[in-house]
C-alpha positions in Angstrom: -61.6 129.8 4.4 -63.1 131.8 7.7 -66.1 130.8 6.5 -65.4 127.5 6.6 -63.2 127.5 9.7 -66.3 128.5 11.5 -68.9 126.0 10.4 -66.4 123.6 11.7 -65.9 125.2 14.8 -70.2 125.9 15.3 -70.2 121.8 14.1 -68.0 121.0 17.0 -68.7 123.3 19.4 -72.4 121.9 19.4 -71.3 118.1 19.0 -68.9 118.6 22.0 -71.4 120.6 24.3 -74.0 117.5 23.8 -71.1 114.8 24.3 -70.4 116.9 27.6 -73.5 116.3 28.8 -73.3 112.3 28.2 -72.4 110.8 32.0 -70.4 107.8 31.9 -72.2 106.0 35.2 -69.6 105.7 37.7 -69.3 101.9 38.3 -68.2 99.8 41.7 -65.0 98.1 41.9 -65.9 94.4 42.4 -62.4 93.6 44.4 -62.8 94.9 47.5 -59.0 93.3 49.0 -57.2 95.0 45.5 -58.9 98.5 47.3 -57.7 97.9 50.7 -53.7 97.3 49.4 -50.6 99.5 49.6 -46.8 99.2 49.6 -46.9 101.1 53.0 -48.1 99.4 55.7 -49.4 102.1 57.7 -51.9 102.8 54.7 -52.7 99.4 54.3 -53.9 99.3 57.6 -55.5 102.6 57.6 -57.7 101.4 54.9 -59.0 98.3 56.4 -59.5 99.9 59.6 -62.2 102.3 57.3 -63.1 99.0 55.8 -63.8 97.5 58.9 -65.9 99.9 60.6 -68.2 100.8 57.8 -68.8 96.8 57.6 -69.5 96.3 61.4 -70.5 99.6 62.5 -71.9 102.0 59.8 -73.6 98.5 57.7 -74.3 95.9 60.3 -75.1 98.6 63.4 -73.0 97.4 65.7 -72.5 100.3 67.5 -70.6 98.4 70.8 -68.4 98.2 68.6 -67.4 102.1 67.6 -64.5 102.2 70.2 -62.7 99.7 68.7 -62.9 101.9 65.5 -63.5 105.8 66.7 -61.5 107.9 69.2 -63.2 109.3 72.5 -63.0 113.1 71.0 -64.1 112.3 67.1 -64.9 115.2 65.4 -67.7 115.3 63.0 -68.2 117.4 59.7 -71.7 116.0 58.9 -73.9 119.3 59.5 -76.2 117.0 60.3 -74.8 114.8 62.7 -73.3 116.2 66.3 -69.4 115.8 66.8 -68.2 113.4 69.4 -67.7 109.3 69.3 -71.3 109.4 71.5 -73.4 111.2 69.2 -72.2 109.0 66.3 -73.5 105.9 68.3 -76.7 107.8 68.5 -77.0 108.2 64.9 -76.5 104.9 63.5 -78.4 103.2 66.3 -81.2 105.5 65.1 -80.6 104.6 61.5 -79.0 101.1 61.8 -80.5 98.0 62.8 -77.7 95.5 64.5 -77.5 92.5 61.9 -74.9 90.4 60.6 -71.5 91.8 59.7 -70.9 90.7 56.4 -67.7 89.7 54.9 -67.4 93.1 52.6 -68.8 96.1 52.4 -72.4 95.8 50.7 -72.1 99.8 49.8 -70.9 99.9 46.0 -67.1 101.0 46.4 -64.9 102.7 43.4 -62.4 103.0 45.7 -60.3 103.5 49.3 -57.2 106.1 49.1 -54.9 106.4 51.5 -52.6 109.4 52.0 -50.4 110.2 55.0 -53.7 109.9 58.4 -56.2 110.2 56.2 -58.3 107.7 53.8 -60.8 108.8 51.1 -64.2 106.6 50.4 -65.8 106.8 47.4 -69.1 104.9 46.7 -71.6 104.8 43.2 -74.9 106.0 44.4 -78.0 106.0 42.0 -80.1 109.2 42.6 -83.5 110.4 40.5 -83.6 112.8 37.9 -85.1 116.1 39.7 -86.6 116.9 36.6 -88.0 113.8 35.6 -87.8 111.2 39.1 -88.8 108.4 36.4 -85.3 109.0 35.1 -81.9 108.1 36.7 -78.2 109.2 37.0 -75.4 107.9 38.9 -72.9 110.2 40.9 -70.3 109.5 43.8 -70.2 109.6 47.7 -67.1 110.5 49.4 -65.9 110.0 52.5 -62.9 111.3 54.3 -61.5 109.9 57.3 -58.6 111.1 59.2 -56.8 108.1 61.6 -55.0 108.9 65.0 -53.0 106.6 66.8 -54.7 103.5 65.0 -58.2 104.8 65.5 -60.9 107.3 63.2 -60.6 110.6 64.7 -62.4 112.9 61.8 -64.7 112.1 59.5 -65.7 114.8 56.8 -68.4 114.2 53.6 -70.6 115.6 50.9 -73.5 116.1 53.1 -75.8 119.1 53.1 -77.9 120.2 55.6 -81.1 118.9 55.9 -84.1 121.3 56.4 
């Protein structure tokens, strides 16, 4: 009966590790409005204020636009972008050229949480294999925001440092 007890468990064991290694591609939710809801208010409005920006300023490059959006005294957790509302002008003006604001986001959303100041951006990004670059995965972008008095005040995500 051990005997058999451990074929099963080498059987499973080296089914289980392979099916832990099959990604389910992370996929973008198609209804942008059923992301930006809540039964609070004050969430709801959180989130499209995110929502906003990243359509007008972060997208389209409409950086006159960031203090309608971002406090004087924003503080940046990008190691690779300077704190302060100035120096994020800077950066998307470098990276951004002003065109049209679109009605959604174009970035591929899976979703837009909202808890107490702060709201959570998640978006599907492809990336290339390191091993094999012809190859493909998919993974997930976050985004943390944290809203003061109607306004993003702190922004935090999964950037590293580039060298």
């Amino acid at each position: 009966m051990k005997s058999l007890y451990a074929v099963f468990l080498s059987v499973f064991l080296a089914l289980s590790s392979g099916m832990a290694m099959a990604q389910v591609p992370v996929v973008a939710q198609g209804n942008h409005e059923s992301l930006l809801t809540s039964p609070d208010p004050k969430l709801a409005r959180n989130k499209r204020l995110v929502y906003d920006f990243w359509r007008e300023v972060v997208e389209a490059g409409h950086v006159d636009q960031v203090g309608k959006y971002v406090t004087e005294g924003y503080i940046q957790h990008n190691p690779n972008v300077e704190t302060g509302r100035t120096a994020l002008v800077q950066q998307i003006a470098k990276n951004v050229k002003p065109q049209a604001v679109q009605p959604r986001v174009l970035a591929p959303l899976v979703a837009v949480v909202a808890e107490g100041n702060f709201v959570m951006v998640s978006l599907a990004s492809e990336v290339a294999d390191s091993k094999n670059p012809a190859k493909k995965h998919t993974t997930t972008w976050f985004d943390l925001f944290r809203i003061e008095d109607g306004k993003i005040a702190e922004h935090w995500d999964s950037a590293l440092k580039l060298q």
